[in-house]
PDBQT receptor file of N, H, CA, C and O in Angstrom, charges set to zero:
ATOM      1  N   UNK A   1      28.150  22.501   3.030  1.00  0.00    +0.000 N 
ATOM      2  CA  UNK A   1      27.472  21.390   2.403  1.00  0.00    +0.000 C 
ATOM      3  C   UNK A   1      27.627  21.524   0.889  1.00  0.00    +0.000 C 
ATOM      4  O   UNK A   1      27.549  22.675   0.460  1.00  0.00    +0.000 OA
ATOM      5  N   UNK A   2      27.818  20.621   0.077  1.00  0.00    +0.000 N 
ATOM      6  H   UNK A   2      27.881  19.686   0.425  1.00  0.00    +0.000 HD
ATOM      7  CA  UNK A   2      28.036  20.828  -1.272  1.00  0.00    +0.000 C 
ATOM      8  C   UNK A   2      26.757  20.033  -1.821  1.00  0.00    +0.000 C 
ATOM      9  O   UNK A   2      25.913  19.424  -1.164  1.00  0.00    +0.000 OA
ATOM     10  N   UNK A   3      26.855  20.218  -3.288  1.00  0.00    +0.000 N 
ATOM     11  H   UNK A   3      27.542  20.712  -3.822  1.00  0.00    +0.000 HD
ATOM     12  CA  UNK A   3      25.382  20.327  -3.698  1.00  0.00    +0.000 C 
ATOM     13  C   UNK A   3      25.178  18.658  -3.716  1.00  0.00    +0.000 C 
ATOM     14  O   UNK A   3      24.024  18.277  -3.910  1.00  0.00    +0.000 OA
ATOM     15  N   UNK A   4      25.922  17.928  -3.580  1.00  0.00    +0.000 N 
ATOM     16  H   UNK A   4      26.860  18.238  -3.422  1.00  0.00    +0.000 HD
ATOM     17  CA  UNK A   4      25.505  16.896  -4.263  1.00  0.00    +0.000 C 
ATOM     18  C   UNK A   4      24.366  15.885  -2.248  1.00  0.00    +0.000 C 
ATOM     19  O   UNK A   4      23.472  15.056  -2.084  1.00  0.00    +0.000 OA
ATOM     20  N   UNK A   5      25.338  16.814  -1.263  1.00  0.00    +0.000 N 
ATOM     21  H   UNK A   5      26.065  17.488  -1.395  1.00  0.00    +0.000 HD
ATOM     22  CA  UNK A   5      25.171  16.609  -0.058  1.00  0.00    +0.000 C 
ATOM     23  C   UNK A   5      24.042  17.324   0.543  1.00  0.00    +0.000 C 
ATOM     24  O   UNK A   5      23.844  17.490   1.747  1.00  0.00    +0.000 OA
ATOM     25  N   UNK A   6      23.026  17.898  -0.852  1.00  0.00    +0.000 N 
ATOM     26  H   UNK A   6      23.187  17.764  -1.830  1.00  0.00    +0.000 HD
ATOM     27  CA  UNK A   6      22.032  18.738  -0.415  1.00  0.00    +0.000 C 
ATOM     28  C   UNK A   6      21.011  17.605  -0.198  1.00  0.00    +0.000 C 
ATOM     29  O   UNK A   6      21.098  16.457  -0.633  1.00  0.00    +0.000 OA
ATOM     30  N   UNK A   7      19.677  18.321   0.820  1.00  0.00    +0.000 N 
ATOM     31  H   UNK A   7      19.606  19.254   1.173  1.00  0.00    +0.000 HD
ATOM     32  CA  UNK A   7      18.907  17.592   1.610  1.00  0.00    +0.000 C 
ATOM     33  C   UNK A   7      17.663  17.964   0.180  1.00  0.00    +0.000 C 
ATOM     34  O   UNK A   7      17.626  19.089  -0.318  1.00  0.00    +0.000 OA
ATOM     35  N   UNK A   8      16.739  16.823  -0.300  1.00  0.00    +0.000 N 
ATOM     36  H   UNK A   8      16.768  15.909   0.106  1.00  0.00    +0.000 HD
ATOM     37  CA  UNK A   8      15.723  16.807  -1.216  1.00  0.00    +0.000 C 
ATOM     38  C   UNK A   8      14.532  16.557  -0.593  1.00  0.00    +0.000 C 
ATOM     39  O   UNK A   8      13.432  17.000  -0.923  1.00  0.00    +0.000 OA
ATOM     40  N   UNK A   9      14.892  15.544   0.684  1.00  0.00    +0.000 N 
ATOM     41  H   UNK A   9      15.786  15.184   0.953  1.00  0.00    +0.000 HD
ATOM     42  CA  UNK A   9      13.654  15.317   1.252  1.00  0.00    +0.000 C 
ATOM     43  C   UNK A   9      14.084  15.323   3.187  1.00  0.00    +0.000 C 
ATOM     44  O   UNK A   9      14.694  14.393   3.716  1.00  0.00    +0.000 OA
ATOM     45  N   UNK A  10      13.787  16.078   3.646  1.00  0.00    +0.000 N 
ATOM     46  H   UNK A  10      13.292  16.833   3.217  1.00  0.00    +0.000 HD
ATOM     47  CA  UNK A  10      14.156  16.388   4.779  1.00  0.00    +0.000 C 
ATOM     48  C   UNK A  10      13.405  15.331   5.693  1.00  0.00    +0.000 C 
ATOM     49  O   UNK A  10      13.971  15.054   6.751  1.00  0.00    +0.000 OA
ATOM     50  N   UNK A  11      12.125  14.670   5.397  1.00  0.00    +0.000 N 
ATOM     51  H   UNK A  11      11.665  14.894   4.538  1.00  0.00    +0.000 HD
ATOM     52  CA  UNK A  11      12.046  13.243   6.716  1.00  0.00    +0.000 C 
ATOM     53  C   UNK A  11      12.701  12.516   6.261  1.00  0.00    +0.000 C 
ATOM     54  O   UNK A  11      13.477  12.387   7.208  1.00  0.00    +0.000 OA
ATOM     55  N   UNK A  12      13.305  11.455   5.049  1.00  0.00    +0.000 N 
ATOM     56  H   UNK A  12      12.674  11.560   4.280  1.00  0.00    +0.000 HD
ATOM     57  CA  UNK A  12      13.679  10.584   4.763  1.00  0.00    +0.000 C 
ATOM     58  C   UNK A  12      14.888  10.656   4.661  1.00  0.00    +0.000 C 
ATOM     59  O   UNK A  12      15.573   9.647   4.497  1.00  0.00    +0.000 OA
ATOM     60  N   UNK A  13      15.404  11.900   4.739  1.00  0.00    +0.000 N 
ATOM     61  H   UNK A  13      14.847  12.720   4.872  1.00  0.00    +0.000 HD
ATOM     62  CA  UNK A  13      17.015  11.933   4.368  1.00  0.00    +0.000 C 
ATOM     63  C   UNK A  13      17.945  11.855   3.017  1.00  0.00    +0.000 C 
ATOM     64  O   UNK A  13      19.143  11.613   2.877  1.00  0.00    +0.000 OA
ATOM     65  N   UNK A  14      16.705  12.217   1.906  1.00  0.00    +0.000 N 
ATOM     66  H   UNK A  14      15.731  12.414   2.020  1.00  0.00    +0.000 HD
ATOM     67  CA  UNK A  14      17.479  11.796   0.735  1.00  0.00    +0.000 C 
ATOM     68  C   UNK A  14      17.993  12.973   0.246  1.00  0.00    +0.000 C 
ATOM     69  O   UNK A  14      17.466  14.086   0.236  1.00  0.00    +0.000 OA
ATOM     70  N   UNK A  15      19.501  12.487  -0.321  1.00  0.00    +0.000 N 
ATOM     71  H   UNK A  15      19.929  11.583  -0.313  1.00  0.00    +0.000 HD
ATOM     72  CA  UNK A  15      20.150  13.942  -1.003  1.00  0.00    +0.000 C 
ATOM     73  C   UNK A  15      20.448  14.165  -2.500  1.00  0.00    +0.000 C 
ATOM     74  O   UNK A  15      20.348  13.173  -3.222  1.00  0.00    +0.000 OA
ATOM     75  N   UNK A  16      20.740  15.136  -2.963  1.00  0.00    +0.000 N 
ATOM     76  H   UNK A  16      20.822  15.942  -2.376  1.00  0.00    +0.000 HD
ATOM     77  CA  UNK A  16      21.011  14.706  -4.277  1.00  0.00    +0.000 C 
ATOM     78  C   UNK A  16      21.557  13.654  -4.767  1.00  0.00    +0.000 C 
ATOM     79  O   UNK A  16      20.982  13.182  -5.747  1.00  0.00    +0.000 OA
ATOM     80  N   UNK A  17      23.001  12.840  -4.198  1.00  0.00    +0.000 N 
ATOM     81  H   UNK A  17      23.469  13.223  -3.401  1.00  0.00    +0.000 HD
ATOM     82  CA  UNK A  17      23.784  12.103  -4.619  1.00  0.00    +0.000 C 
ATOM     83  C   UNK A  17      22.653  10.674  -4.070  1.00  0.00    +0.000 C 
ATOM     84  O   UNK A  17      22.241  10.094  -5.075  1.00  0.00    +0.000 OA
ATOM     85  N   UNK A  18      22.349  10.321  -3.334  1.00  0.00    +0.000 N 
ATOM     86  H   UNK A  18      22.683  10.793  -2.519  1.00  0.00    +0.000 HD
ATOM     87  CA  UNK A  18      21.381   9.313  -3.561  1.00  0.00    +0.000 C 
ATOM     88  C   UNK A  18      20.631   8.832  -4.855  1.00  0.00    +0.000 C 
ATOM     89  O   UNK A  18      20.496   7.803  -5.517  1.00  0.00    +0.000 OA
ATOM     90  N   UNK A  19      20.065  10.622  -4.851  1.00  0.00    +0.000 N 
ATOM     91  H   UNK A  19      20.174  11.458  -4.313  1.00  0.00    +0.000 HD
ATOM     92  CA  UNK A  19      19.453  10.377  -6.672  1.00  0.00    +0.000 C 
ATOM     93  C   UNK A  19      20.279   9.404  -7.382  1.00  0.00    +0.000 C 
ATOM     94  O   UNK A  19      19.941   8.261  -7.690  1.00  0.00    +0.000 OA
ATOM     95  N   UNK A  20      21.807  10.184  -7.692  1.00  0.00    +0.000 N 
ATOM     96  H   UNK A  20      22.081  11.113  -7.441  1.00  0.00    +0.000 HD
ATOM     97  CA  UNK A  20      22.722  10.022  -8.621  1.00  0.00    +0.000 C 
ATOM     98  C   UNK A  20      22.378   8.267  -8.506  1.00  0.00    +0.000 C 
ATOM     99  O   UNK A  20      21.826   7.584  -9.370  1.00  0.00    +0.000 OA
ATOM    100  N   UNK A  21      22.911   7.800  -7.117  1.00  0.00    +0.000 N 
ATOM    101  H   UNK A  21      23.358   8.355  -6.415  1.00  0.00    +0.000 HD
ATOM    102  CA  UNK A  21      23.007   6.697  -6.943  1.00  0.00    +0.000 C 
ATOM    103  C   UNK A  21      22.296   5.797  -7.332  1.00  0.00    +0.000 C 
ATOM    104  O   UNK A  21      22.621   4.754  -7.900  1.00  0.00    +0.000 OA
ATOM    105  N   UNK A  22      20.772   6.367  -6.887  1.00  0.00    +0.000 N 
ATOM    106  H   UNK A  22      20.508   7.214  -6.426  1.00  0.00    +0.000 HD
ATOM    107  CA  UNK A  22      19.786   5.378  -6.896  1.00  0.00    +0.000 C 
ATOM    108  C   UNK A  22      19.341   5.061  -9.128  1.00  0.00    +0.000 C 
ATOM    109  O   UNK A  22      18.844   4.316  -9.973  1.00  0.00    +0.000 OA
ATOM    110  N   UNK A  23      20.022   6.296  -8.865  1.00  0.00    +0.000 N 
ATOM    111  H   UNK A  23      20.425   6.901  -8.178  1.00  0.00    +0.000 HD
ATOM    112  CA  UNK A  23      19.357   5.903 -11.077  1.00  0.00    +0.000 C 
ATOM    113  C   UNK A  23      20.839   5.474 -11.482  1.00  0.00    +0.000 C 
ATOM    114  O   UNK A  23      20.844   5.779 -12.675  1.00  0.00    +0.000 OA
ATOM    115  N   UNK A  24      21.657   5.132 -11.299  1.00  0.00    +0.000 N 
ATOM    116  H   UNK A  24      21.653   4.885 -10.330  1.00  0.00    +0.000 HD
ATOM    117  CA  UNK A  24      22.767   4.679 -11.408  1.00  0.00    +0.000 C 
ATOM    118  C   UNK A  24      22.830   3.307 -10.876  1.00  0.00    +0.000 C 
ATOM    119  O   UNK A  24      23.897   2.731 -11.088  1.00  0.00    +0.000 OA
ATOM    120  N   UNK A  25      22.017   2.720 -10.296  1.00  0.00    +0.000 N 
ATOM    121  H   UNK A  25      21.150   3.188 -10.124  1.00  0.00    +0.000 HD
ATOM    122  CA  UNK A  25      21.912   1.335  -9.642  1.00  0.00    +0.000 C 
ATOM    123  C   UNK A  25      20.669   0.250 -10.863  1.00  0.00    +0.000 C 
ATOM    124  O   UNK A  25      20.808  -0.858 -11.381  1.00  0.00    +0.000 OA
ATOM    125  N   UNK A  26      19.490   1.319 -10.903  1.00  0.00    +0.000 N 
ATOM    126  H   UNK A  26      19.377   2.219 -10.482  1.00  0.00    +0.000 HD
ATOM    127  CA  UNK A  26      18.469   1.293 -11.273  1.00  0.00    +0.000 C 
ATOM    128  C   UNK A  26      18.303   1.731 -12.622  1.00  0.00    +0.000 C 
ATOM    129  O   UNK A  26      17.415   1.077 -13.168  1.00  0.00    +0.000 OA
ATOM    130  N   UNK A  27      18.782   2.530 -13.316  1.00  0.00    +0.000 N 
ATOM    131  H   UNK A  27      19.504   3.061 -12.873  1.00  0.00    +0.000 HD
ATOM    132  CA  UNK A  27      18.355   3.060 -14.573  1.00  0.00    +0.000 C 
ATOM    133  C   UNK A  27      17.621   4.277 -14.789  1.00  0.00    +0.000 C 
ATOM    134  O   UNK A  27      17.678   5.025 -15.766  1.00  0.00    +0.000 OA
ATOM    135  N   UNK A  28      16.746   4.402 -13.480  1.00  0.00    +0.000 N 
ATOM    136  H   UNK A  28      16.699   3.795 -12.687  1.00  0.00    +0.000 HD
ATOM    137  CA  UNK A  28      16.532   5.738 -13.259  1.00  0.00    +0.000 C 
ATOM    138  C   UNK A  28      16.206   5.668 -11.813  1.00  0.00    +0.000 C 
ATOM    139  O   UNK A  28      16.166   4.571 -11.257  1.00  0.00    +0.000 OA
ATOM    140  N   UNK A  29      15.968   6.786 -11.160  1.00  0.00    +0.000 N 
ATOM    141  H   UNK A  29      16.001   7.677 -11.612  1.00  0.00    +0.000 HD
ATOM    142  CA  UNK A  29      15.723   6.973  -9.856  1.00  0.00    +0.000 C 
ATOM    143  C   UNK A  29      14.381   6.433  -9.315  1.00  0.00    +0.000 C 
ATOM    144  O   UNK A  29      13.366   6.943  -9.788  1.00  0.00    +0.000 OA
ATOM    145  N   UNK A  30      14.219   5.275  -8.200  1.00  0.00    +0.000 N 
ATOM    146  H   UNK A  30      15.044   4.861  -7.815  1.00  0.00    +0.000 HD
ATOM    147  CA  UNK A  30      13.168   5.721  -7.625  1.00  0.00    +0.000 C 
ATOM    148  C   UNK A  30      12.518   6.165  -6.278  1.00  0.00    +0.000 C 
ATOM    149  O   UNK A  30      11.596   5.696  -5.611  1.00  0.00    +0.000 OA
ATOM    150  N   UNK A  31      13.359   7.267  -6.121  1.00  0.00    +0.000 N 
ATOM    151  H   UNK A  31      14.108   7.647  -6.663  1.00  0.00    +0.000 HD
ATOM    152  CA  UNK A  31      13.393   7.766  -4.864  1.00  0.00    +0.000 C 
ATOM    153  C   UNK A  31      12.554   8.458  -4.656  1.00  0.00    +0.000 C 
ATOM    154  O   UNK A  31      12.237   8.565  -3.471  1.00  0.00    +0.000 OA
ATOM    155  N   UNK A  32      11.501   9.561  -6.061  1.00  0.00    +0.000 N 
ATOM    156  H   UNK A  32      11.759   9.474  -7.023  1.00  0.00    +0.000 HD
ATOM    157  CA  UNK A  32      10.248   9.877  -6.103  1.00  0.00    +0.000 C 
ATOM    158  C   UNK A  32       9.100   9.463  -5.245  1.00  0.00    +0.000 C 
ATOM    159  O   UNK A  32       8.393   9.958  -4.367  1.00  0.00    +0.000 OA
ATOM    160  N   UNK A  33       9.288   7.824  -6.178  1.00  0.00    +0.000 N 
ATOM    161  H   UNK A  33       9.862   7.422  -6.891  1.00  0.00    +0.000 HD
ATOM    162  CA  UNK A  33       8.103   6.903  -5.430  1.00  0.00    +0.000 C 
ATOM    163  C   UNK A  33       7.698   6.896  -3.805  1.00  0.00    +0.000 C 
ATOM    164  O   UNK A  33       6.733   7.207  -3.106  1.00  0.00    +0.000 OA
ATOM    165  N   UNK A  34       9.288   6.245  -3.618  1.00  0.00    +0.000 N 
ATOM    166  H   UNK A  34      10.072   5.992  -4.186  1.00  0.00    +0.000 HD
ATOM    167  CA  UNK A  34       9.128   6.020  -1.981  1.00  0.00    +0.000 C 
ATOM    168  C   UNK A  34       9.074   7.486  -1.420  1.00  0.00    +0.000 C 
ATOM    169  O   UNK A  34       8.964   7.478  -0.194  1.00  0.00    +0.000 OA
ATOM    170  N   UNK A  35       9.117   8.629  -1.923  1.00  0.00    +0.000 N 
ATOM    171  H   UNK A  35       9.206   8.635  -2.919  1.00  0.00    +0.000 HD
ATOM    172  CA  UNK A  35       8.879   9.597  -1.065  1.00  0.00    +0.000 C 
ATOM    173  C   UNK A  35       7.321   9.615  -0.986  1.00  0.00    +0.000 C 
ATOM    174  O   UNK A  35       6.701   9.552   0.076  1.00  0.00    +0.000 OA
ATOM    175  N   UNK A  36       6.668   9.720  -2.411  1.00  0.00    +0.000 N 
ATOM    176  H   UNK A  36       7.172   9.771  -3.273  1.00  0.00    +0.000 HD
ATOM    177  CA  UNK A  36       5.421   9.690  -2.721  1.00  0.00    +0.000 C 
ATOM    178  C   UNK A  36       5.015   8.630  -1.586  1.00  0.00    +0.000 C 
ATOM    179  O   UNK A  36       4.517   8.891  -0.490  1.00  0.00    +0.000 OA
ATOM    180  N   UNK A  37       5.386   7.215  -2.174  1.00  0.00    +0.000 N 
ATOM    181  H   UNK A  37       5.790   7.003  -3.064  1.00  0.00    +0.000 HD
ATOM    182  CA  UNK A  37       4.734   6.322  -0.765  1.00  0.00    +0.000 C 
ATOM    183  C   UNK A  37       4.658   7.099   0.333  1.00  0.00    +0.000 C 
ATOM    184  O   UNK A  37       3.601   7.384   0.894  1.00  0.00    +0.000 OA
ATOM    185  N   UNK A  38       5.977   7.536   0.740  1.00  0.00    +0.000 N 
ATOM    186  H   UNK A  38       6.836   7.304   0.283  1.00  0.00    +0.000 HD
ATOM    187  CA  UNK A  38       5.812   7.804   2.639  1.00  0.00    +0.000 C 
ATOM    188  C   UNK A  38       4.345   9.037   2.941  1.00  0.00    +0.000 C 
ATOM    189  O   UNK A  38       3.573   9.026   3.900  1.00  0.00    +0.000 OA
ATOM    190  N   UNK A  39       4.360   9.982   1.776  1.00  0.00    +0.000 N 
ATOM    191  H   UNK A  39       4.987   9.990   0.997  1.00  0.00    +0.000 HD
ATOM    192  CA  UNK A  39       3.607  10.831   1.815  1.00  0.00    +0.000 C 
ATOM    193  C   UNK A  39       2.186  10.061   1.998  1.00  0.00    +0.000 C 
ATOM    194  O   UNK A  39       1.457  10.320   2.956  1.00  0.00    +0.000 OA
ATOM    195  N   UNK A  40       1.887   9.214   1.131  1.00  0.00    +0.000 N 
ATOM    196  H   UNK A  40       2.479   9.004   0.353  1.00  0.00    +0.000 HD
ATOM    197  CA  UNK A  40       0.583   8.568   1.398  1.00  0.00    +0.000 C 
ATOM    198  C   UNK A  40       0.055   7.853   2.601  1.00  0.00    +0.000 C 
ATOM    199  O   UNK A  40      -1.047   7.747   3.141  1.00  0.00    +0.000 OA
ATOM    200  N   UNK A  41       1.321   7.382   2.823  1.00  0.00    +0.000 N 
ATOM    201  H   UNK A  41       2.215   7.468   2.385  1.00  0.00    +0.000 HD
ATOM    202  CA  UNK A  41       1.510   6.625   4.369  1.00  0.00    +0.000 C 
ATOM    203  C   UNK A  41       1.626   8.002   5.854  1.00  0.00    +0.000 C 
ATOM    204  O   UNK A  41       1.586   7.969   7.084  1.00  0.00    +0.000 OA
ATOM    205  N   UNK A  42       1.726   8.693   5.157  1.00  0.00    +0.000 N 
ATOM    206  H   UNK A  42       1.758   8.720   4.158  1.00  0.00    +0.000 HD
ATOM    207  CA  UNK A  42       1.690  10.369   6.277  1.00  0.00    +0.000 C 
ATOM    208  C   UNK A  42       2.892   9.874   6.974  1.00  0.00    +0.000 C 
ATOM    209  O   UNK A  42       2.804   9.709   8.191  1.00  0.00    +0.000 OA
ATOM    210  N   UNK A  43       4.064   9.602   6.340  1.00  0.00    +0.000 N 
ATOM    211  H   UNK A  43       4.135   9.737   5.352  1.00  0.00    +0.000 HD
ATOM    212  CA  UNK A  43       5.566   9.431   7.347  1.00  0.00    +0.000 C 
ATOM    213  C   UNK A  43       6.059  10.911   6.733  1.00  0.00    +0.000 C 
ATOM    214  O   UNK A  43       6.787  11.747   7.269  1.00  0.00    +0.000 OA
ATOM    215  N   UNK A  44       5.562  10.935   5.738  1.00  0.00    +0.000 N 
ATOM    216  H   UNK A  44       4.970  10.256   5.303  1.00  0.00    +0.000 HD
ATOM    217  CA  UNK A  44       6.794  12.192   4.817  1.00  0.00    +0.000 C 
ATOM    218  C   UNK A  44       5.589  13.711   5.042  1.00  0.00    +0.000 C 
ATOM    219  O   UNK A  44       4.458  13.941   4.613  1.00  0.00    +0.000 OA
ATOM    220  N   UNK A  45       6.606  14.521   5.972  1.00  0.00    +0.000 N 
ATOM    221  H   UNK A  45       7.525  14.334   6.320  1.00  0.00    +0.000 HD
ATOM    222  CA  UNK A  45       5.965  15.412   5.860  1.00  0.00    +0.000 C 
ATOM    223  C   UNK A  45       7.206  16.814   6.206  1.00  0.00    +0.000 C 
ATOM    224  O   UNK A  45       7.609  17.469   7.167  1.00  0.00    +0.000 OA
ATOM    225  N   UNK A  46       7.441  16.696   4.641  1.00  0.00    +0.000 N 
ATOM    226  H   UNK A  46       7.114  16.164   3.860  1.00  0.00    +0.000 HD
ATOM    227  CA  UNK A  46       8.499  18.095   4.051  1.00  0.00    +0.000 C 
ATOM    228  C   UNK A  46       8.126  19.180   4.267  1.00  0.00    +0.000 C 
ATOM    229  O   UNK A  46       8.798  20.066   4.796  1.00  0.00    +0.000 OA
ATOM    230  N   UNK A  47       7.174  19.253   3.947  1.00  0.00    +0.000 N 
ATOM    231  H   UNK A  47       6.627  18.534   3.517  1.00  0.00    +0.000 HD
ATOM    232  CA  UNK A  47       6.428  20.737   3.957  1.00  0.00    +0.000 C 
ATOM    233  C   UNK A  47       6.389  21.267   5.617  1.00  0.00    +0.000 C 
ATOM    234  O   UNK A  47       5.714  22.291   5.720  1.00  0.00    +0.000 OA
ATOM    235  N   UNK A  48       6.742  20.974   6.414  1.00  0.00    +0.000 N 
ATOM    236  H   UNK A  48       7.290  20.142   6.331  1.00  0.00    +0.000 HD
ATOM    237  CA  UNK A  48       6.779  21.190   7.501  1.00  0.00    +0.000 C 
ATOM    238  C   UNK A  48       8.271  21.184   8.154  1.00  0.00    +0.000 C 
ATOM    239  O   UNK A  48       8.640  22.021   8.978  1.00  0.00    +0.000 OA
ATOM    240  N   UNK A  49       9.058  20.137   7.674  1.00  0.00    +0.000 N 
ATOM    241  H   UNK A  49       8.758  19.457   7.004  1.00  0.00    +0.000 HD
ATOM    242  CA  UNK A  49      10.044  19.627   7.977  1.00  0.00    +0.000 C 
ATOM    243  C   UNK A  49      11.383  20.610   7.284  1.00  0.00    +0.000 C 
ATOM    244  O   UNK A  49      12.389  20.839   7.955  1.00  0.00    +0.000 OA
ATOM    245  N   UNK A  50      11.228  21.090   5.974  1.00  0.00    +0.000 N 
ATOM    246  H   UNK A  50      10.411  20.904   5.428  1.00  0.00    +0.000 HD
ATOM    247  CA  UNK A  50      11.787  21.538   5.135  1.00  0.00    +0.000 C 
ATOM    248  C   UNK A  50      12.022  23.116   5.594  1.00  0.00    +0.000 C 
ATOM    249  O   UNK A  50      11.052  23.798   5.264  1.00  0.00    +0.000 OA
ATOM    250  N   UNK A  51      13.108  23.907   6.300  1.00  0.00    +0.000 N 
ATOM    251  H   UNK A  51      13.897  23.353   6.568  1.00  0.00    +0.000 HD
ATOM    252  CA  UNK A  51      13.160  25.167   6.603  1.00  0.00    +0.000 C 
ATOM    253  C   UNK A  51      12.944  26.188   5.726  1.00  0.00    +0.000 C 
ATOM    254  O   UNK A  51      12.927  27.375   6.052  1.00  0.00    +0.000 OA
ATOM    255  N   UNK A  52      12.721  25.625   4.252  1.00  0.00    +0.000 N 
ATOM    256  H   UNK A  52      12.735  24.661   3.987  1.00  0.00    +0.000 HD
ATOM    257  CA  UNK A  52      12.307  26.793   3.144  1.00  0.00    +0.000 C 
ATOM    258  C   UNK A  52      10.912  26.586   3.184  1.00  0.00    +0.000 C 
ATOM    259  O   UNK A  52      10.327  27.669   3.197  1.00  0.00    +0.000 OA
ATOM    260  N   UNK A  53      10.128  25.583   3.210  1.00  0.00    +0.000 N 
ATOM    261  H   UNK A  53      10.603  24.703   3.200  1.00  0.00    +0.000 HD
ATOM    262  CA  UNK A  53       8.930  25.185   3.219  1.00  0.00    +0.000 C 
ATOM    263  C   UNK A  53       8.086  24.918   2.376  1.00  0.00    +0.000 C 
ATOM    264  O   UNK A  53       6.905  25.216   2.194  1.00  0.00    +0.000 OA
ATOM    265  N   UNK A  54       9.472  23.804   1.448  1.00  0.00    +0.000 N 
ATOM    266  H   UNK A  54      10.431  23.562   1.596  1.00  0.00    +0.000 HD
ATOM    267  CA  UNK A  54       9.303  22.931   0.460  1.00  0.00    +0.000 C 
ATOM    268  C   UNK A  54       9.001  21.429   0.451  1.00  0.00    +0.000 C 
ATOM    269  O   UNK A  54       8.887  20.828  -0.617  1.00  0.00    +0.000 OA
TER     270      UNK A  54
């Protein structure tokens, strides 16, 4: 896996290069948010999901 193909958010699937993408579409990234959203919404749950347990 190369870095850009690394996993940031393990429920949603976002990887580094998304970032790239998404602030490259946008001006800056907001892939934060919607993680934040899912977290509030209890879809995003990394800390569990994440094999480092991040």
């Amino acid at each position: 896996m190369t870095e850009a193909e690394e996993l940031v958010c393990y429920c949603l699937g976002y990887t580094r290069e998304d970032i790239r993408q998404d602030a490259a579409r946008y001006g800056r990234s907001t892939i934060l948010e919607r993680i934040a959203a899912a977290s509030r919404a209890g879809v995003c749950h990394c800390t569990a999901s994440n094999p480092q347990g991040r």
